[in-house]
N, CA, C and O atoms as a MOPAC input file, in Angstrom:
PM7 MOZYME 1SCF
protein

 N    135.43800 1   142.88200 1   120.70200 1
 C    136.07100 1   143.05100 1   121.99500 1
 C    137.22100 1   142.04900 1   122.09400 1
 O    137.15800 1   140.87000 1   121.74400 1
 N    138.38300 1   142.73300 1   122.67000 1
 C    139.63200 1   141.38500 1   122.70800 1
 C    139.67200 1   141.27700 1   123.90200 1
 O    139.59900 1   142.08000 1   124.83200 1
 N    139.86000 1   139.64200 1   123.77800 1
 C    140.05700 1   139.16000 1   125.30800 1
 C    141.52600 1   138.84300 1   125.32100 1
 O    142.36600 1   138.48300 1   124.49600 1
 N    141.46800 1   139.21800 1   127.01400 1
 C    142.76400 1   139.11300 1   127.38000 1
 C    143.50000 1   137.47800 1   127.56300 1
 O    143.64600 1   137.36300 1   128.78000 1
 N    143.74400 1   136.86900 1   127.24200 1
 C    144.07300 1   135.51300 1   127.69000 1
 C    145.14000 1   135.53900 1   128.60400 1
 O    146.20800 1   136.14200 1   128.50000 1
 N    144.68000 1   134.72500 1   129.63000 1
 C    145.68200 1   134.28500 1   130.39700 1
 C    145.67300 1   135.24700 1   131.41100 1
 O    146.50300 1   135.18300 1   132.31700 1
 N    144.70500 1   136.26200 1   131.35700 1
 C    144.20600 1   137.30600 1   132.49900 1
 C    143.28400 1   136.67700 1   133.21200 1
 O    142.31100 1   136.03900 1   132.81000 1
 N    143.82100 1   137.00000 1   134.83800 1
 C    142.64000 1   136.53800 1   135.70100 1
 C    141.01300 1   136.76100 1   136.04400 1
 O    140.61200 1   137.68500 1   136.75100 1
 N    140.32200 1   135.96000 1   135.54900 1
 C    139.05100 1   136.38800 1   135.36400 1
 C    138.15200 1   137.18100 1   136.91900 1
 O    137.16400 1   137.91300 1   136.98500 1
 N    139.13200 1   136.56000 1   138.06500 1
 C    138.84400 1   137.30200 1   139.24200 1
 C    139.69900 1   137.38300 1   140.33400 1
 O    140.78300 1   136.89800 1   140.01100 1
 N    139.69600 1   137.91200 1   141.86400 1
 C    140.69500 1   137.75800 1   142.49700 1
 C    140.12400 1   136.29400 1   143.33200 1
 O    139.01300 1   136.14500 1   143.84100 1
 N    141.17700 1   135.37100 1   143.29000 1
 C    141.18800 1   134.03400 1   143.87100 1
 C    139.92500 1   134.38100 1   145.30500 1
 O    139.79800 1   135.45700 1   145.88900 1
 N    139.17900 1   133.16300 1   145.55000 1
 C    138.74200 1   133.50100 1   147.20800 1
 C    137.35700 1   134.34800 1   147.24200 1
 O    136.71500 1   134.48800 1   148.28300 1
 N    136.94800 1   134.92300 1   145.94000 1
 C    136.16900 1   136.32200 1   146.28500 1
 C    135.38700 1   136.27300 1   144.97600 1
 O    135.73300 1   135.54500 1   144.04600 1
 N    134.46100 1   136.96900 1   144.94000 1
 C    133.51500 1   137.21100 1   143.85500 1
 C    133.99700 1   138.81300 1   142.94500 1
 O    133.27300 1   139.27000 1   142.06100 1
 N    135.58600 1   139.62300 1   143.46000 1
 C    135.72300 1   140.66200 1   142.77400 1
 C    136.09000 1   140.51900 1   141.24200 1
 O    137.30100 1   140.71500 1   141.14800 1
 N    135.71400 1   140.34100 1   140.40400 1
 C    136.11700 1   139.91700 1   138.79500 1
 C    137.24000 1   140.87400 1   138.46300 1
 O    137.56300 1   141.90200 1   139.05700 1
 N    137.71900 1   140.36400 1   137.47700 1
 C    138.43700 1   141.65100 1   136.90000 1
 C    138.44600 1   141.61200 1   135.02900 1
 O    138.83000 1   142.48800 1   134.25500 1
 N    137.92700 1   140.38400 1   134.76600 1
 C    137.53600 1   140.12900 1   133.23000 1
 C    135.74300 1   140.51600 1   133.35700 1
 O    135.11800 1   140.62400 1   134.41200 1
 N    135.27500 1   140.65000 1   132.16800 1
 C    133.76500 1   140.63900 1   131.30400 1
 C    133.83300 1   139.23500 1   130.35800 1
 O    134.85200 1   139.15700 1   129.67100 1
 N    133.22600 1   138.53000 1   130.28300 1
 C    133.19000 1   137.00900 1   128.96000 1
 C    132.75300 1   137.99900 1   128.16200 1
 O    133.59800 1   138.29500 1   127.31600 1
 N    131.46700 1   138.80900 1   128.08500 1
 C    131.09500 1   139.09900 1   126.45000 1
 C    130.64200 1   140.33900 1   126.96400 1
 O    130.39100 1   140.66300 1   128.12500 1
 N    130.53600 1   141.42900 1   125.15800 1
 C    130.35200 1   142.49000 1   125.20800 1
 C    129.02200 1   142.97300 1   126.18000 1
 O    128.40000 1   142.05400 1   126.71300 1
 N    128.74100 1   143.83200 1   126.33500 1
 C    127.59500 1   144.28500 1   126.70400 1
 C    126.48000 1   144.39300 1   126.54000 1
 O    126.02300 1   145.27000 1   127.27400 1
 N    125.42200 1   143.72100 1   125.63600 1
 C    124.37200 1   144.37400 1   124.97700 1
 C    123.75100 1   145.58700 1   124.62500 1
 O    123.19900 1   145.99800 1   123.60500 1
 N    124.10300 1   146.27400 1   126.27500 1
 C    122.90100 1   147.62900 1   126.22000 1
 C    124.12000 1   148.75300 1   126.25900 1
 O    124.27600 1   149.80700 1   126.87500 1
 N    124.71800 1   148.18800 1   125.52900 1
 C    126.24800 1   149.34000 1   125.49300 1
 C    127.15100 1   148.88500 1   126.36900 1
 O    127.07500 1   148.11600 1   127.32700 1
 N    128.56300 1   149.87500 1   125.56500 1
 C    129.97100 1   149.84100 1   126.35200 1
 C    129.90500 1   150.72000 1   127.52000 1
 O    129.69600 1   151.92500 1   127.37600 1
 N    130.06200 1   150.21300 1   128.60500 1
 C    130.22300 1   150.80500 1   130.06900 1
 C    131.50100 1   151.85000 1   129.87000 1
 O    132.62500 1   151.46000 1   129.55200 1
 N    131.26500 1   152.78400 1   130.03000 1
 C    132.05400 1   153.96100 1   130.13000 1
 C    133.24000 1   153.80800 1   131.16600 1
 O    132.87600 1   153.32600 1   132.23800 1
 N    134.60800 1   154.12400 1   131.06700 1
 C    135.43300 1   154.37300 1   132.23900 1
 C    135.23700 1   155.59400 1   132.97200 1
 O    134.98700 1   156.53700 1   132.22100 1
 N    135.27900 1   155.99800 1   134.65700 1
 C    135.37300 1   157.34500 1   135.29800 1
 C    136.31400 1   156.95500 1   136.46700 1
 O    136.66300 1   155.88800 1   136.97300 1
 N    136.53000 1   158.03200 1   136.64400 1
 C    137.50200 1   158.21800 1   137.63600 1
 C    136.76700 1   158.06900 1   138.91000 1
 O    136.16600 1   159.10100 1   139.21100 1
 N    136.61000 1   156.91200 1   139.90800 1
 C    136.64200 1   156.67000 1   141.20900 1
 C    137.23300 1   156.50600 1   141.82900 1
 O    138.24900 1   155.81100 1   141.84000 1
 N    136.41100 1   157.56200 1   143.07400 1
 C    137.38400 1   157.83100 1   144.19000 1
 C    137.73100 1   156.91300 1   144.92800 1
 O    136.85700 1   156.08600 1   145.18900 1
 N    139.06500 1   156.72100 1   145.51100 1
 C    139.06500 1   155.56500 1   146.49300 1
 C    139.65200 1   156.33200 1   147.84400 1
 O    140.77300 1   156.78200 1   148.08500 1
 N    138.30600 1   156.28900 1   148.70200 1
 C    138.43400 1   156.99600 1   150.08600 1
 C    139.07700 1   155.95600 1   151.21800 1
 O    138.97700 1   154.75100 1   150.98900 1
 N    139.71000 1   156.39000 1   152.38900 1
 C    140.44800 1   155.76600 1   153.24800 1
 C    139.92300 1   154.79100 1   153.50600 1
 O    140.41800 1   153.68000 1   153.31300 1
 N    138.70700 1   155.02900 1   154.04100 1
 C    137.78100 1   154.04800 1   154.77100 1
 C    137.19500 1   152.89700 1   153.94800 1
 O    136.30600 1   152.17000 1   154.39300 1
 N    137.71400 1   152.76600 1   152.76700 1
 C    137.31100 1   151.74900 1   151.82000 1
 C    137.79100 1   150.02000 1   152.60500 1
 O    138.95000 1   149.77700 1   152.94200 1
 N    136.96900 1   149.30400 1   152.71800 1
 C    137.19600 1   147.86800 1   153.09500 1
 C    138.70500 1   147.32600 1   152.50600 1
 O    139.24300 1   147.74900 1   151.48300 1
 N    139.31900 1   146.13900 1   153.54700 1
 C    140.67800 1   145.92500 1   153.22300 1
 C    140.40100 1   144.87000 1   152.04100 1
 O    141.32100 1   144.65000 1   151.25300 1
 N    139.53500 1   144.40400 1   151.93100 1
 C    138.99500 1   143.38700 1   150.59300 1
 C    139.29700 1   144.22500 1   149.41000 1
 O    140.04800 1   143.85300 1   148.50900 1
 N    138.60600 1   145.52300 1   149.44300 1
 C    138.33900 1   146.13100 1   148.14900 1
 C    139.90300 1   146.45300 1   147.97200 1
 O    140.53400 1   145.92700 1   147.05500 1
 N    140.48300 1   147.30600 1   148.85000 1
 C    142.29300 1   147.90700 1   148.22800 1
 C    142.67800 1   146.30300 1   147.84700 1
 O    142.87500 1   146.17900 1   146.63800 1
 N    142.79600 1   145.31700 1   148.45100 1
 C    142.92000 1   143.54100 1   148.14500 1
 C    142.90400 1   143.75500 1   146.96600 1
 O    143.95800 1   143.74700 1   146.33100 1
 N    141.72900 1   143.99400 1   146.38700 1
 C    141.04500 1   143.37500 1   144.92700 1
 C    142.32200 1   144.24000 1   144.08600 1
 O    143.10700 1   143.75500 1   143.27200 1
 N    142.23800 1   145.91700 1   144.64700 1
 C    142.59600 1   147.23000 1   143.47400 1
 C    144.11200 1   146.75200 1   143.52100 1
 O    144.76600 1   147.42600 1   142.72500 1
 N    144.89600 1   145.80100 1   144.19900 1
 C    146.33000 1   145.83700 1   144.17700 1
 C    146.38900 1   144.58000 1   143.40400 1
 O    147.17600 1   144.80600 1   142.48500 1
 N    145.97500 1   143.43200 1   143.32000 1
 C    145.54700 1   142.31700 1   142.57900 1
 C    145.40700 1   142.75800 1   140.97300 1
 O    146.00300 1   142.65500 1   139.90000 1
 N    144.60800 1   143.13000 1   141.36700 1
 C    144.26200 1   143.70300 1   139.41200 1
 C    145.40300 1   144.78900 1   138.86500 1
 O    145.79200 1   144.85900 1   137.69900 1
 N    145.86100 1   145.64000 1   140.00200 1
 C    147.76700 1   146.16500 1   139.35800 1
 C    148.17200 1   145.11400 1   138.70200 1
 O    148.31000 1   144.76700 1   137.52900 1
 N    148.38700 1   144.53000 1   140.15800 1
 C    149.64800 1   143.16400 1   139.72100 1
 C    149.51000 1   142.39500 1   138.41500 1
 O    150.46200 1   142.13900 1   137.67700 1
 N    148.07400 1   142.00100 1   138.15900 1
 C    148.34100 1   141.45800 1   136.79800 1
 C    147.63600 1   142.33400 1   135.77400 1
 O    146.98900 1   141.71000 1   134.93300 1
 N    147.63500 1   144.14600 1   135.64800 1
 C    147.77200 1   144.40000 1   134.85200 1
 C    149.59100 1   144.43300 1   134.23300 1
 O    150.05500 1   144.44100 1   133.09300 1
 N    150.14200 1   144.44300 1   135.40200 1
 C    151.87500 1   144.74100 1   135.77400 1
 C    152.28200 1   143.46500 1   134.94800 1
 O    153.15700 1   143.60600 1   134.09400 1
 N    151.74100 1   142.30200 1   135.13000 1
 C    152.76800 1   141.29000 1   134.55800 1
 C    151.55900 1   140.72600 1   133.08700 1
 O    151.57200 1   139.62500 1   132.53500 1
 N    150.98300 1   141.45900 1   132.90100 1
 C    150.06200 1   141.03800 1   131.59700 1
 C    150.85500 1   142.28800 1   130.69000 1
 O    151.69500 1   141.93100 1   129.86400 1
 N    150.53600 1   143.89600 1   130.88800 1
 C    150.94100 1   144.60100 1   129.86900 1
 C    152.49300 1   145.42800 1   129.91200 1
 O    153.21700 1   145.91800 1   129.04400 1
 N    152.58300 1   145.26700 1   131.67400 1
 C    154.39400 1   146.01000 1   131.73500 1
 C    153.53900 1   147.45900 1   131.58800 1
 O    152.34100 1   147.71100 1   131.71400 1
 N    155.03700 1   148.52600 1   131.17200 1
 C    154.79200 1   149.49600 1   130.66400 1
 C    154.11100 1   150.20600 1   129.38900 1
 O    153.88200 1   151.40800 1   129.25600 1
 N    153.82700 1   149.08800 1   128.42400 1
 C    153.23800 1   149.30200 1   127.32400 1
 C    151.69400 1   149.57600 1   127.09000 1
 O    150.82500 1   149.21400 1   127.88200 1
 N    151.49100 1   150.15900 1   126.08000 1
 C    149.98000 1   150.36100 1   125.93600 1
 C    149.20200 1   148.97000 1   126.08000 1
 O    149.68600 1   147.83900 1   126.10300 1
 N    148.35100 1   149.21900 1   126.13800 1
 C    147.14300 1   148.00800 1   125.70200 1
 C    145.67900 1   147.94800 1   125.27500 1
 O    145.05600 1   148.66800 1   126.05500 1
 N    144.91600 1   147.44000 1   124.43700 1
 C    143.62100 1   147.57800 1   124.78000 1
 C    142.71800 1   147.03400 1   125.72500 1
 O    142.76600 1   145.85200 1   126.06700 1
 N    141.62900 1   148.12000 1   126.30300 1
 C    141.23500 1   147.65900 1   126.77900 1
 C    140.48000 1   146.56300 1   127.20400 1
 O    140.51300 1   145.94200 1   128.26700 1
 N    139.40600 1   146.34600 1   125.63200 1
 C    139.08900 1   144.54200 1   125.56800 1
 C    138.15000 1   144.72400 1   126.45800 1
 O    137.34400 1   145.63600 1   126.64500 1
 N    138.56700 1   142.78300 1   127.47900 1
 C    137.20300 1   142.43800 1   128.23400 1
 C    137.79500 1   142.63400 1   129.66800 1
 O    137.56900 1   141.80800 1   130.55200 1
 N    138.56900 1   143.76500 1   129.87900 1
 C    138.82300 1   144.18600 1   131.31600 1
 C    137.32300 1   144.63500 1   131.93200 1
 O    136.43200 1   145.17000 1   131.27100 1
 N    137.28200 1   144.40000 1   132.90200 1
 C    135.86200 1   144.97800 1   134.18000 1
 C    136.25400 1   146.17700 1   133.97400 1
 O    137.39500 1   146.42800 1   134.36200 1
 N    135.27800 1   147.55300 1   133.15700 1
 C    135.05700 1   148.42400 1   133.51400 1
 C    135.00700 1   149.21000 1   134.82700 1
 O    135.47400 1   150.33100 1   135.02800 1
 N    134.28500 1   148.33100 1   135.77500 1
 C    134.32700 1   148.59100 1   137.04100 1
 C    136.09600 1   148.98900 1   137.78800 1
 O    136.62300 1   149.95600 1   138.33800 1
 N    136.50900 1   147.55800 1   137.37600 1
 C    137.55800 1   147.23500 1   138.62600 1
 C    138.77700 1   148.39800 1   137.95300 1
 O    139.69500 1   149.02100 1   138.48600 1
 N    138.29700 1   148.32500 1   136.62500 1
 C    139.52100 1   149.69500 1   136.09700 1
 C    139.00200 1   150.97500 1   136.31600 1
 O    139.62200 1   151.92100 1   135.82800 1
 N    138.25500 1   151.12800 1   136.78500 1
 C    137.51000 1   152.71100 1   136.79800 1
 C    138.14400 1   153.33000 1   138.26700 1
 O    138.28700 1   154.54400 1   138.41300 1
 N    138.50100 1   152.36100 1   139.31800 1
 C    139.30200 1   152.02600 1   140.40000 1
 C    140.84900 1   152.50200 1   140.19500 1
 O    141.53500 1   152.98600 1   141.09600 1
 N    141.13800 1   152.35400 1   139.29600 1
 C    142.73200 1   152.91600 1   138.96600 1
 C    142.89300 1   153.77100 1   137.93000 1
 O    144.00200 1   154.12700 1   137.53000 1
 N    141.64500 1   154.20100 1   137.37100 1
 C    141.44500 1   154.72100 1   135.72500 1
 C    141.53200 1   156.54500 1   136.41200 1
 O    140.88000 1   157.06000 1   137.32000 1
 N    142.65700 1   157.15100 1   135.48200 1
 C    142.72000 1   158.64100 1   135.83700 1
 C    144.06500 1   158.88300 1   137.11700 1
 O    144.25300 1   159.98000 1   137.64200 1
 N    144.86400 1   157.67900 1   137.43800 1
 C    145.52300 1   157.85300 1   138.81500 1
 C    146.47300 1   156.77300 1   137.93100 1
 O    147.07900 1   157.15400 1   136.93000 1
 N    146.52600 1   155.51000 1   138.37100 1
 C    147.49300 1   154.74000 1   138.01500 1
 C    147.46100 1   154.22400 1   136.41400 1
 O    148.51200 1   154.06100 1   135.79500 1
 N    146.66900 1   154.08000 1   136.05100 1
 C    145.97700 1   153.66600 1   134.50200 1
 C    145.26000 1   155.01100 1   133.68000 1
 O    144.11500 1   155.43900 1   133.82600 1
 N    146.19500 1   155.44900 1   132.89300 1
 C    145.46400 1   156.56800 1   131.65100 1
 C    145.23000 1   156.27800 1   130.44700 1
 O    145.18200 1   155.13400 1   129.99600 1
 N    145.05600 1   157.37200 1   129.79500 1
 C    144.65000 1   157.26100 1   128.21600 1
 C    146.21300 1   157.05500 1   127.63500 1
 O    147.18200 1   157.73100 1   127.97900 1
 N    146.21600 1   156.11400 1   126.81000 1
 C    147.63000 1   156.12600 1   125.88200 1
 C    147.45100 1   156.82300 1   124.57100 1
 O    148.36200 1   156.65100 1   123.76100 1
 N    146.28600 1   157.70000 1   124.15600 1
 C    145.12600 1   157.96000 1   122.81300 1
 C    145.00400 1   159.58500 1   123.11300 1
 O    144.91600 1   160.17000 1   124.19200 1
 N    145.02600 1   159.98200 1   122.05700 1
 C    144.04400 1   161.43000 1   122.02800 1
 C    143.36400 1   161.78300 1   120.67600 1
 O    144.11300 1   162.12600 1   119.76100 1
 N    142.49000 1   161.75200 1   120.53000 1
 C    141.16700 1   161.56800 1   121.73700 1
 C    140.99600 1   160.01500 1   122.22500 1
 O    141.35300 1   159.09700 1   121.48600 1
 N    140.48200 1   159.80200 1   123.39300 1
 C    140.63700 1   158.70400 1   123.96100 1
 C    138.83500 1   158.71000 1   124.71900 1
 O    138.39200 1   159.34500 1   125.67600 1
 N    138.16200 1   157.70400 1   123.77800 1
 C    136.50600 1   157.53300 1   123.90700 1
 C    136.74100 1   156.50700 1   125.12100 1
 O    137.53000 1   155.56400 1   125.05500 1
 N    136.00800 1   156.79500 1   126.15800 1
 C    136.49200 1   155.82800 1   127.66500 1
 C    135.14100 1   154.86000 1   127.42800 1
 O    135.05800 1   153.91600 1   128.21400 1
 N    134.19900 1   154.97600 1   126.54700 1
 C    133.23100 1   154.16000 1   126.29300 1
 C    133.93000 1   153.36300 1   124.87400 1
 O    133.19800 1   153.25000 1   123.89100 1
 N    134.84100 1   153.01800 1   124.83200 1
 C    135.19700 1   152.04000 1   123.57900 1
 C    136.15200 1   150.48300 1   124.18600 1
 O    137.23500 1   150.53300 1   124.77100 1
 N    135.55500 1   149.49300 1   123.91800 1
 C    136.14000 1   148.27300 1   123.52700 1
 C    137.88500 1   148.20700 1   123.68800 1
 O    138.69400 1   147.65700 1   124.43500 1
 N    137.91500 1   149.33200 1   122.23700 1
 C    139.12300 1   149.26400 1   121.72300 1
 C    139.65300 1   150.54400 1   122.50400 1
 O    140.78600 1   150.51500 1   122.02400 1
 N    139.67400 1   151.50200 1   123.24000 1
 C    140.32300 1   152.39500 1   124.06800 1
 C    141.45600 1   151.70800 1   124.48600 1
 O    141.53200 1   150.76600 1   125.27500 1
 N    142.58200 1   152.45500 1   123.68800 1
 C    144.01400 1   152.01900 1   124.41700 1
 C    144.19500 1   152.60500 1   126.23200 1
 O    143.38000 1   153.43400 1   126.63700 1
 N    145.41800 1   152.03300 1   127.28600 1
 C    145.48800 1   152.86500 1   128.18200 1
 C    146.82700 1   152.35200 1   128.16100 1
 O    147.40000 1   151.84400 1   127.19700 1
 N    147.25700 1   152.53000 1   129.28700 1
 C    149.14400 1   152.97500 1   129.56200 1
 C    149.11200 1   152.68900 1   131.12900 1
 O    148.10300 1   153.12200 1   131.68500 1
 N    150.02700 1   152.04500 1   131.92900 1
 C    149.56500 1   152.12600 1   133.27400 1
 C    151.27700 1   153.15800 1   133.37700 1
 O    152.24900 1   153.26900 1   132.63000 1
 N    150.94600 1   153.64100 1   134.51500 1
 C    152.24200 1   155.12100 1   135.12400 1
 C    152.40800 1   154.31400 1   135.78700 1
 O    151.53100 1   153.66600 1   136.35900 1
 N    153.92100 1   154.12100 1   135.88700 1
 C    154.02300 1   153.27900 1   136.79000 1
 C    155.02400 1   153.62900 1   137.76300 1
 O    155.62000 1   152.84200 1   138.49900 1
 N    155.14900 1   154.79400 1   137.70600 1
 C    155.31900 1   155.97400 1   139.20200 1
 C    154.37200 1   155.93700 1   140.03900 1
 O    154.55900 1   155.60900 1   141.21100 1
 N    153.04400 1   156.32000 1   139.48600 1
 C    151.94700 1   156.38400 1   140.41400 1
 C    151.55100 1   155.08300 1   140.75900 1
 O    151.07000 1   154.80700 1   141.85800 1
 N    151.74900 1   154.22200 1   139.79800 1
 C    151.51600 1   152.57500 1   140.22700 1
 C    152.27000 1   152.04300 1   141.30500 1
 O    151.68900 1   151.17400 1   141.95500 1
 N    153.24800 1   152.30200 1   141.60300 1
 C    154.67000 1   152.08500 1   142.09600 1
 C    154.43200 1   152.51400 1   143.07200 1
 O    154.72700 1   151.77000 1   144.00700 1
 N    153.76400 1   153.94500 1   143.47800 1
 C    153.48100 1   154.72600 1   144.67900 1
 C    152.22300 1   153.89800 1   145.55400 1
 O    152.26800 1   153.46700 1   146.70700 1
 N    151.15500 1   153.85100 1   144.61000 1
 C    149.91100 1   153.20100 1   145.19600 1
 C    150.03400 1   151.48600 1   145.70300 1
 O    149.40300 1   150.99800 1   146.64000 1
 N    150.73100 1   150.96600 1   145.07200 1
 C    150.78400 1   149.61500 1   145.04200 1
 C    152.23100 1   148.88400 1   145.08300 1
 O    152.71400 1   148.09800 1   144.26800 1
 N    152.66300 1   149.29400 1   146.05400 1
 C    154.07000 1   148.71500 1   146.08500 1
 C    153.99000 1   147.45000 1   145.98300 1
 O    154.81700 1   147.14000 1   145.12600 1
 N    153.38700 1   146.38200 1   146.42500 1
 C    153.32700 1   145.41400 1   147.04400 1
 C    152.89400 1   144.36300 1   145.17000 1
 O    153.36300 1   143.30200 1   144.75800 1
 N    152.31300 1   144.89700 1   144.81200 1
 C    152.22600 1   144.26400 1   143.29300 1
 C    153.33200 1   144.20500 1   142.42300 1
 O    153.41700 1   143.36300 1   141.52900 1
 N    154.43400 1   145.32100 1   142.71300 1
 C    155.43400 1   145.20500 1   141.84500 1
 C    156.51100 1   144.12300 1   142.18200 1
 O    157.41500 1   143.75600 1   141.43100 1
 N    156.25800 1   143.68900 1   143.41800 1
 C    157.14400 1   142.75700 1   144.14900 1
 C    156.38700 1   140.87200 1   143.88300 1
 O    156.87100 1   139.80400 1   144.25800 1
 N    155.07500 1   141.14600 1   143.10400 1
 C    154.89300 1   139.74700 1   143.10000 1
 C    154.25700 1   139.39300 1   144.35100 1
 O    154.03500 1   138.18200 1   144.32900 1
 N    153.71500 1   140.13100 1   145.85800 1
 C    153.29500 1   139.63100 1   146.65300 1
 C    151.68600 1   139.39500 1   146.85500 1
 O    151.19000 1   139.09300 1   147.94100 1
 N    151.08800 1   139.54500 1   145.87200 1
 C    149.72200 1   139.92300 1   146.08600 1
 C    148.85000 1   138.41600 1   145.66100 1
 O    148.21100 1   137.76500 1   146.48800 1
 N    148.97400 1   138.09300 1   144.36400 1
 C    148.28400 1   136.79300 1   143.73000 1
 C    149.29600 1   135.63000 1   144.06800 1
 O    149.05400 1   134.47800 1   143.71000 1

């Protein structure tokens, strides 16, 4: 599993992570597409614009692997702002490349591309 260095292990203030320290034991946590409904807490969109922002100034437009990103907190943008850069693309792998759109990033998260969030 590659770790990201110099990626924030969580959002400042809060217990939302956005790194894993070590693999999994009982398996690689799969990525899915979750929904993010209106009524979602202003903490949680907090966290999902945070973790843009420094996927934004960690990978830019370029691919990356996925590594020891939170399954979780990417499953949050995974299928919408963050896709497969791979075909076939195993959403249960370590090494699963992704790509962030950064139209749809741009749309969802204005406020990360400007540096205002962390």
């Amino acid at each position: 599993m590659l770790k990201h260095r110099g990626f924030p292990g969580r959002l400042p203030g809060t217990d939302f992570q956005f790194i894993v320290r070590r693999p999994n034991p009982k398996g690689v946590t799969a990525l899915t597409r979750r929904e993010r409904f209106r009524d979602r807490k202003p903490m949680d969109r907090r966290a999902d614009a945070a973790f843009m922002q420094a996927l934004l100034q960690q990978f830019g437009d370029q691919p990356f692997e996925r590594g020891n990103l939170d399954a979780g907190r990417l499953s949050w943008l995974f299928g919408r702002e963050v896709l497969p850069a791979e075909d076939p693309f195993d959403p249960a792998s370590y090494e699963a490349l992704l790509v962030i759109d950064m139209e749809a990033a741009q749309l969802s998260f204005p406020d990360a591309f400007e540096g205002k969030i962390l």
